[in-house]
C-alpha positions as CSV (number, residue, x, y, z in Angstrom):
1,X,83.1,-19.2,-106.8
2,X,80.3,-17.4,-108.3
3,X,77.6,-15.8,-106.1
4,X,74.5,-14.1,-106.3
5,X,74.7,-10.8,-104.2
6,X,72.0,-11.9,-101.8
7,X,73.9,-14.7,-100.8
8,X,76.8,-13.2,-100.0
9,X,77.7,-12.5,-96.3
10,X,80.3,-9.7,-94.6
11,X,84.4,-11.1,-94.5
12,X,83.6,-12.9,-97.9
13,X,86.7,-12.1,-100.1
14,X,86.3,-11.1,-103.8
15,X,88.1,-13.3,-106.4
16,X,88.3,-11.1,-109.3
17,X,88.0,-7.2,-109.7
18,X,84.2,-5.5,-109.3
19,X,83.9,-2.7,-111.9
20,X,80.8,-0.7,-112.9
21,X,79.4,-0.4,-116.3
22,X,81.8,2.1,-117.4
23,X,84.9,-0.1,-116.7
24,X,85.8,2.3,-113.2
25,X,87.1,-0.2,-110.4
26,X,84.7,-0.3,-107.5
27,X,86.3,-3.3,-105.3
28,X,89.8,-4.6,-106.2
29,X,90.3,-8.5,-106.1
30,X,91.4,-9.6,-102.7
31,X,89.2,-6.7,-100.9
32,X,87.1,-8.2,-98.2
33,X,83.9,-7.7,-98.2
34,X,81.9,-5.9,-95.5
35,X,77.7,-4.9,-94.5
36,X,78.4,-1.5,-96.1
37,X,80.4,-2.4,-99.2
38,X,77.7,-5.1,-100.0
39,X,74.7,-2.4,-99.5
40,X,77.3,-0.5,-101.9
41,X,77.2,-3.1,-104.7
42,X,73.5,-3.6,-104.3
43,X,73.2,0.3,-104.8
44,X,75.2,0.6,-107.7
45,X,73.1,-3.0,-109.5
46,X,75.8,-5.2,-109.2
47,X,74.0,-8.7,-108.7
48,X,76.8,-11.1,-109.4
49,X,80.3,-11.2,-107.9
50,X,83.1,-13.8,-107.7
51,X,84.0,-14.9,-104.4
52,X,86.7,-17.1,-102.6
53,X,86.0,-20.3,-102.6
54,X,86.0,-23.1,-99.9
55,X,89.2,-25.3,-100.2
56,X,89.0,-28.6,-101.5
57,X,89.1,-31.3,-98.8
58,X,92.7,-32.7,-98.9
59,X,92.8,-36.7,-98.9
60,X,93.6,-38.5,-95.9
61,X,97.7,-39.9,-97.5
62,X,98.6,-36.3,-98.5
63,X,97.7,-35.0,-95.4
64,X,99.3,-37.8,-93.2
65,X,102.9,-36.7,-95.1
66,X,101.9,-32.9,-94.7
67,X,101.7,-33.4,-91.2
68,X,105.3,-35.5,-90.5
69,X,106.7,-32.4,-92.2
70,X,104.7,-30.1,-90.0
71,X,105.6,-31.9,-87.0
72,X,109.2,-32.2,-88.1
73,X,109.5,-28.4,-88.4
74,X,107.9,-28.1,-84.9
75,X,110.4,-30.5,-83.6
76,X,111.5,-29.4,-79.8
77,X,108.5,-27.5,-79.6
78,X,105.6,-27.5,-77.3
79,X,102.2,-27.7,-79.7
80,X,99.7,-28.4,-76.5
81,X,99.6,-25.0,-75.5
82,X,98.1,-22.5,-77.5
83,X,98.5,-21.1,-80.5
84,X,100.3,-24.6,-80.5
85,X,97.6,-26.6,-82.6
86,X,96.5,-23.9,-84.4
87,X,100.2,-23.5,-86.3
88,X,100.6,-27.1,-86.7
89,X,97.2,-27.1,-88.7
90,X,98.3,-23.8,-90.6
91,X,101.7,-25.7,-91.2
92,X,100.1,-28.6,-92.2
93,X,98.1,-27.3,-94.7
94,X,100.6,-25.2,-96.5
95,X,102.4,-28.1,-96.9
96,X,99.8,-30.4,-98.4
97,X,98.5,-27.7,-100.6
98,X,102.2,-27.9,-101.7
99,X,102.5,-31.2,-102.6
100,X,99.1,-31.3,-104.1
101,X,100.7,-29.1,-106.7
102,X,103.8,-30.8,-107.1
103,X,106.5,-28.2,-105.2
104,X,109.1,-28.8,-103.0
105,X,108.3,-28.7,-99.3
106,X,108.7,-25.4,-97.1
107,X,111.9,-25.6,-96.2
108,X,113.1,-25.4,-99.9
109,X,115.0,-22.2,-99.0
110,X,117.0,-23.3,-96.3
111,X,120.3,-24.9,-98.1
112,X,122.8,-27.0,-95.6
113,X,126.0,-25.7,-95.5
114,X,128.6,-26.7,-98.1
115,X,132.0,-27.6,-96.8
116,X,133.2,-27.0,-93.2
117,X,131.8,-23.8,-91.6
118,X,133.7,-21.2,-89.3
119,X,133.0,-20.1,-86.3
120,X,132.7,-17.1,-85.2
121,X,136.7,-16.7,-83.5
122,X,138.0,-17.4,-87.4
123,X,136.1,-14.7,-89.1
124,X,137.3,-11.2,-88.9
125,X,136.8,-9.1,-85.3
126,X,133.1,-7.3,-85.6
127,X,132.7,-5.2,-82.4
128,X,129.3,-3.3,-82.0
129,X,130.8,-1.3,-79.1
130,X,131.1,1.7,-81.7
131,X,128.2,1.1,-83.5
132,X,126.9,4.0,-85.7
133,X,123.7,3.0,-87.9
134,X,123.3,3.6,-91.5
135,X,122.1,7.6,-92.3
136,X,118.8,8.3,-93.3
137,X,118.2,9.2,-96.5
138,X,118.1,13.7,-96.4
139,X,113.7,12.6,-97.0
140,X,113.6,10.0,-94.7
141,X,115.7,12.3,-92.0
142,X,112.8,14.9,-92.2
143,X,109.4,12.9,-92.4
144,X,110.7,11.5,-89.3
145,X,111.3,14.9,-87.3
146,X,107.9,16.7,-88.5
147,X,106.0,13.2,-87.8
148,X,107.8,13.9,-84.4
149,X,106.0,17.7,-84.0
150,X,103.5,18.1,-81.6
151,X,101.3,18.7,-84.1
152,X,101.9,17.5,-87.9
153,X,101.6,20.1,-91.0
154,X,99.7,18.0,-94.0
155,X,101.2,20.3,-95.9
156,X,104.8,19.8,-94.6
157,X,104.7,15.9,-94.6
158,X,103.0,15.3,-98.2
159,X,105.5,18.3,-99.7
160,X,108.6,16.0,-98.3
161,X,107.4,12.7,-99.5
162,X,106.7,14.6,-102.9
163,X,109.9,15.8,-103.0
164,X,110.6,11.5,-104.1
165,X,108.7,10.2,-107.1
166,X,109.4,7.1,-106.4
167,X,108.0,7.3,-102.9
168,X,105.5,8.4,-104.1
169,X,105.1,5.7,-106.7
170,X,105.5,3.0,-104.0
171,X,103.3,4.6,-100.7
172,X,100.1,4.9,-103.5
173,X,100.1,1.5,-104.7
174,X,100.6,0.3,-101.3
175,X,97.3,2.4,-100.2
176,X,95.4,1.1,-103.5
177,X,96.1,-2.5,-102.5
178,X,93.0,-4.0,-101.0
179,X,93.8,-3.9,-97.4
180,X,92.1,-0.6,-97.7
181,X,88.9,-1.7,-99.5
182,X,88.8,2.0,-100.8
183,X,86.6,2.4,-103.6
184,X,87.9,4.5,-106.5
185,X,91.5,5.0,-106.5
186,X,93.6,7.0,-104.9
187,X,95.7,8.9,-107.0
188,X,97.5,11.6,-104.9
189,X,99.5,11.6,-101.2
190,X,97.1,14.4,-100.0
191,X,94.2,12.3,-101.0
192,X,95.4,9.6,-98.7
193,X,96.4,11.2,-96.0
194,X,92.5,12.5,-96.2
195,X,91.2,8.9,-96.2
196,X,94.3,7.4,-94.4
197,X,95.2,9.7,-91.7
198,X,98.6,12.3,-91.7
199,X,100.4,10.0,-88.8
200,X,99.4,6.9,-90.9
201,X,100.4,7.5,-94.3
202,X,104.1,9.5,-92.5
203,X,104.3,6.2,-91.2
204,X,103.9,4.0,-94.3
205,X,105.9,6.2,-96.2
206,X,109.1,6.6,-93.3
207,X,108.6,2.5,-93.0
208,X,109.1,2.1,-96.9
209,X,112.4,4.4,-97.2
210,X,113.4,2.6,-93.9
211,X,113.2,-1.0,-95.6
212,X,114.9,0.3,-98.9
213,X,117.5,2.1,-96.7
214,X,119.9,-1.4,-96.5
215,X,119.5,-2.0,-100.6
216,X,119.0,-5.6,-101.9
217,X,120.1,-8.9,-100.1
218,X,122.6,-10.8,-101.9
219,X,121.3,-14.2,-103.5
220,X,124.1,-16.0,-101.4
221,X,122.5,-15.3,-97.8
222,X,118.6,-15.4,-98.9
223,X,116.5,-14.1,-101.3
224,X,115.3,-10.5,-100.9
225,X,111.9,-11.2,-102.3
226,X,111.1,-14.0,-100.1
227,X,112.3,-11.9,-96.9
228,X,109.9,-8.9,-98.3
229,X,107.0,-11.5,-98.5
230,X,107.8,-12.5,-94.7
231,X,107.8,-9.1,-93.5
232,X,104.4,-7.9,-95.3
233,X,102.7,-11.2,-94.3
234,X,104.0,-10.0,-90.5
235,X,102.3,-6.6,-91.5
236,X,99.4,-7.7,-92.9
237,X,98.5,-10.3,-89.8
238,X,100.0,-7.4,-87.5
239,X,97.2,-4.9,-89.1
240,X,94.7,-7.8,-88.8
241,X,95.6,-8.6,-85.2
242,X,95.5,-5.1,-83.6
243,X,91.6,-4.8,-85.7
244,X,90.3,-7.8,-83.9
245,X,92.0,-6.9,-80.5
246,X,92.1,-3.1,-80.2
247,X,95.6,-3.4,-78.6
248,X,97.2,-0.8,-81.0
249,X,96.2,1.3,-83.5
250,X,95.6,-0.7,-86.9
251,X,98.8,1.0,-89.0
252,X,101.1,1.6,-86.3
253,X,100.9,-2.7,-86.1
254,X,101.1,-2.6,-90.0
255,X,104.4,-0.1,-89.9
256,X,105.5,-2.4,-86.6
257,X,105.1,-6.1,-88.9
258,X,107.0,-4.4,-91.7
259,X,109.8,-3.6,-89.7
260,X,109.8,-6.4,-87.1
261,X,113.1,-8.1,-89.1
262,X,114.6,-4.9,-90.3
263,X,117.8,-5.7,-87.8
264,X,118.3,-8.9,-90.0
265,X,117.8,-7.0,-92.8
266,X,120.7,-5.0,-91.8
267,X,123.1,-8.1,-91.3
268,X,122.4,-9.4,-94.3
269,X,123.2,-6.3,-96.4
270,X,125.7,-4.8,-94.8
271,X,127.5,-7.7,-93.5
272,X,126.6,-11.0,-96.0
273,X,129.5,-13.4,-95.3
274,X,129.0,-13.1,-91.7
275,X,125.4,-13.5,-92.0
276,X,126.1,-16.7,-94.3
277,X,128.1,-18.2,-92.0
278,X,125.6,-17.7,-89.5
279,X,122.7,-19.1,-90.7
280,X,125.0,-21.8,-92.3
281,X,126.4,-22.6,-88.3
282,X,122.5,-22.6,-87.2
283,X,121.9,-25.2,-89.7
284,X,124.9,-27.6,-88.9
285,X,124.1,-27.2,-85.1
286,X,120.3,-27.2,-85.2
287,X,120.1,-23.8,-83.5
288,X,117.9,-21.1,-83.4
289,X,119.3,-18.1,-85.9
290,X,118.9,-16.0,-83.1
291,X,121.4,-17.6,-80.6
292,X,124.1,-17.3,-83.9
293,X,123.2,-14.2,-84.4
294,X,124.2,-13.3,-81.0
295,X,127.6,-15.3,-81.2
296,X,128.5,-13.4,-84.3
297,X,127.5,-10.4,-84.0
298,X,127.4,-9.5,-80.4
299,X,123.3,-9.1,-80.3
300,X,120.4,-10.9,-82.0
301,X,118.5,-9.1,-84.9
302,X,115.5,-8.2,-83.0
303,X,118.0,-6.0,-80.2
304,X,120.1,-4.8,-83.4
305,X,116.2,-3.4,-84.8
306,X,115.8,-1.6,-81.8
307,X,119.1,0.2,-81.9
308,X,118.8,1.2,-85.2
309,X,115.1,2.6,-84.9
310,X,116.2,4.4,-81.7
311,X,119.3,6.0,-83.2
312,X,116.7,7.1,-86.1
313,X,114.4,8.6,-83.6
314,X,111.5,6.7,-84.2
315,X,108.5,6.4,-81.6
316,X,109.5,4.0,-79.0
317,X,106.1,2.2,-78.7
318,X,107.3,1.0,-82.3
319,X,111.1,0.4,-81.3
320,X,110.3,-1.7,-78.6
321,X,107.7,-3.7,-79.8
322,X,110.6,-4.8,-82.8
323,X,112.6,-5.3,-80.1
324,X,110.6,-7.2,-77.5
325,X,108.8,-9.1,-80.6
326,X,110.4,-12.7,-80.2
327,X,109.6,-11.8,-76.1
328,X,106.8,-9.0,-75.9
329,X,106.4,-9.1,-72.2
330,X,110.3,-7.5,-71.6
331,X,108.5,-4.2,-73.5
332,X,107.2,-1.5,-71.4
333,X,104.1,-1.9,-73.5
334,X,103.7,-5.1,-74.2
335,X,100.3,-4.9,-76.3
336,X,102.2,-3.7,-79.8
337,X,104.9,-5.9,-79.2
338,X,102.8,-9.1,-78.6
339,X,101.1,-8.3,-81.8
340,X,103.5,-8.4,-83.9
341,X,105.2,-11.8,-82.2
342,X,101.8,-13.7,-82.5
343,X,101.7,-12.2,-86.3
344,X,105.8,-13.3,-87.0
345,X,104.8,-17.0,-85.6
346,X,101.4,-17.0,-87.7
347,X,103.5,-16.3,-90.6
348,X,106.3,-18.7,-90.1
349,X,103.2,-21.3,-90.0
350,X,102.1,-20.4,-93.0
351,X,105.2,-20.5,-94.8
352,X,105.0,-16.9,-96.0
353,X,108.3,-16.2,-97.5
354,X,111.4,-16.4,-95.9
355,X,113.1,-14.7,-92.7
356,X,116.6,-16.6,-93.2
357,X,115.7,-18.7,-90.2
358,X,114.9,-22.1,-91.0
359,X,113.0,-23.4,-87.6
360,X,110.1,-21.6,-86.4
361,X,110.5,-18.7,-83.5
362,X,109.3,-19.6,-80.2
363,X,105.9,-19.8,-79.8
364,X,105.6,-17.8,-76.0
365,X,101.6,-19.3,-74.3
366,X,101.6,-16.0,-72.0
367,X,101.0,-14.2,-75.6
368,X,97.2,-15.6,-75.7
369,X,96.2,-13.9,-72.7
370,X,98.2,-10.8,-74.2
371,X,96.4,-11.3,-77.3
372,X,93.1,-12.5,-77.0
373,X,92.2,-14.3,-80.2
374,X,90.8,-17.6,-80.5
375,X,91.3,-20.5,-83.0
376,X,88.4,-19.6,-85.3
377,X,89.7,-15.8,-85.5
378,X,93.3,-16.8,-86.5
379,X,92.6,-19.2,-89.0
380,X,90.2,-16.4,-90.4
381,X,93.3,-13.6,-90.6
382,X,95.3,-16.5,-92.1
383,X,93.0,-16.8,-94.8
384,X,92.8,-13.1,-95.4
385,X,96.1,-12.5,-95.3
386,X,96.9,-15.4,-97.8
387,X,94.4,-13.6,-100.0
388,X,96.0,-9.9,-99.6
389,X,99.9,-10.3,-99.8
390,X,100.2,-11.4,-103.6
391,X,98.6,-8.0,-104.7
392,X,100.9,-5.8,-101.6
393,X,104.1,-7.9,-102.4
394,X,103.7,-6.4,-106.3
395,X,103.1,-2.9,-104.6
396,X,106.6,-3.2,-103.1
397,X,108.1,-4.2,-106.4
């Protein structure tokens, strides 16, 4: 939607890239747009911008369908209680805008099983008992200790994350995406961790080798991009949620979304068949993934997160909110952890990639007064976060 400048107002989101008259980027597509970045544009004589659109008003057929499917996926769920009606809508929209272009529903990724499943007592003995985790790569071993110091060298922390180009590579597109709104771009790890913060970008930048620590998912259990779109649409709603709230700082929710699922990320790598077989057994009995997860492999994949970020020395505000996020208030801290829940259950509304699970995780009411955000505000991070995760999705790739 084209806009004069003057009619713009604050949390509008830009459409297409803003760039001065010498070509240089000023706002990046997807930014949202804030008092001070509009006084900016004014500044610098930009008088016409494209904008965001409303939605087009879905017809009363297509959204009677879109919402048997919405229920459907709901099934066994209480939707009276909030955020109850507020994730049936999100549902219900994502599906209509689906079949309004002509794509299979949601659940397009969640295959039945084919031929007779095992159970658990006819696949080989897995005992956690003497459970070691994965090492750390020799880089990610060391941002973790000096993030750990008392007090942080900037020159220790951006030497060791230069010491990987690709890193490197990876942590600049991510701070270049426009969930920072920075203007200009950022072209070197000292630079961000000027606009960033040291603790911050050490953060991004351990959470990125953390995720690629496991390698890729096969194509038999799920596929890896869709469970990389789930986790940064957690991060992104996460980041979004701790803004509006205040309950933790903005990327230690971000690093916290990003690595909610990184315990099912581990099954699925290092352990495919069994994780097939689990997912396949929650689909022939109509159970949660997490209660398979727990017959297979001894604990669920939020518990199995814990113990690996633990073992890996990582703050434990962080560990425990991964692994209280499916049930915040059994974390010490709850805030964190019921954060990054009400972002996971956001995102399984929206149909934002895949986590392997094919119902949605239980929506827990006690969150709200945890997490006090209202209808209005969590439609409003949906549609921001719907906006940002195409161009942070391609900064992963």
């Amino acid at each position: 939607m084209d806009k004069r400048i003057e009619h713009v107002l604050p949390g509008e989101i830009l459409a297409a890239d803003i760039t001065d008259r010498a070509g240089r980027l000023l706002f990046p597509k997807g930014a949202t747009l804030t008092e001070s970045a509009i006084a900016a544009l004014r500044q610098r004589g930009v008088t016409d911008l494209v904008v965001v659109g409303e939605k087009v008003p879905l017809n009363a057929e297509l959204l009677e369908k879109a919402t048997e499917r919405a229920r459907k996926y709901y099934s066994g769920h209480d939707l009276g209680k909030s955020p109850g009606p507020i994730l049936l809508g999100l549902r219900t929209e994502a599906e209509a805008q689906r079949m309004e272009r002509g794509l299979p529903p949601l659940l397009r990724d969640c295959r039945k099983p084919v031929g007779p499943v095992q159970s658990p007592s006819e696949l080989p003995v897995f005992c956690l008992d003497s459970f070691e985790p994965p090492q750390l790569s020799a880089v990610a071993h060391e941002l973790n200790l000096a993030l750990l110091a008392p007090e942080p060298s900037s020159q220790r922390i951006v030497e060791i994350i230069g010491r990987s180009p690709g890193l490197t590579v990876r942590l600049l597109r991510l701070v270049n995406t426009p969930i920072y709104g920075f203007q200009g771009k950022v072209e070197t790890v000292s630079r961000a961790v000027t606009i960033v913060g040291l603790r911050e970008v050490g953060m991004l930048a351990s959470s990125l080798l953390m995720v690629e620590q496991f390698g890729v998912i096969p194509k038999s259990v799920i596929e890896m991009r869709t469970f990389i779109e789930h986790c940064l649409g957690c991060a992104l709603a996460s980041k979004a949620l701790a803004e509006a709230t205040g309950l933790a700082e903005a990327e230690q929710a971000f690093v916290a979304g990003l690595l909610h699922d990184i315990g099912r990320l581990y099954f699925f790598t290092s352990f495919p068949e069994r994780s097939r077989y689990c997912i396949d057994n929650a689909l022939k009995h109509e159970r949660p993934l997490m209660t398979e997860e727990s017959l297979f492999f001894g604990v669920d994949h939020s518990r199995m997160g814990l113990r690996l970020l633990d073992e890996w020395g990582m703050p434990a505000a962080l560990s425990q909110a991964v692994g209280a996020h499916h049930d915040p208030m059994q974390a010490e801290e709850p805030g964190l952890a019921g954060v990054v829940h009400l972002a996971d259950v956001l995102v399984h509304a929206m149909g934002l990639g895949c986590s392997g699970a094919c119902g949605p995780p239980e929506a827990r009411p006690e969150v709200m007064d945890l997490v006090p955000v209202g209808p209005d505000q969590l439609a409003d991070i949906a549609a921001r976060i719907e906006n940002q995760l195409g161009a942070i999705v391609a900064a992963f790739e």
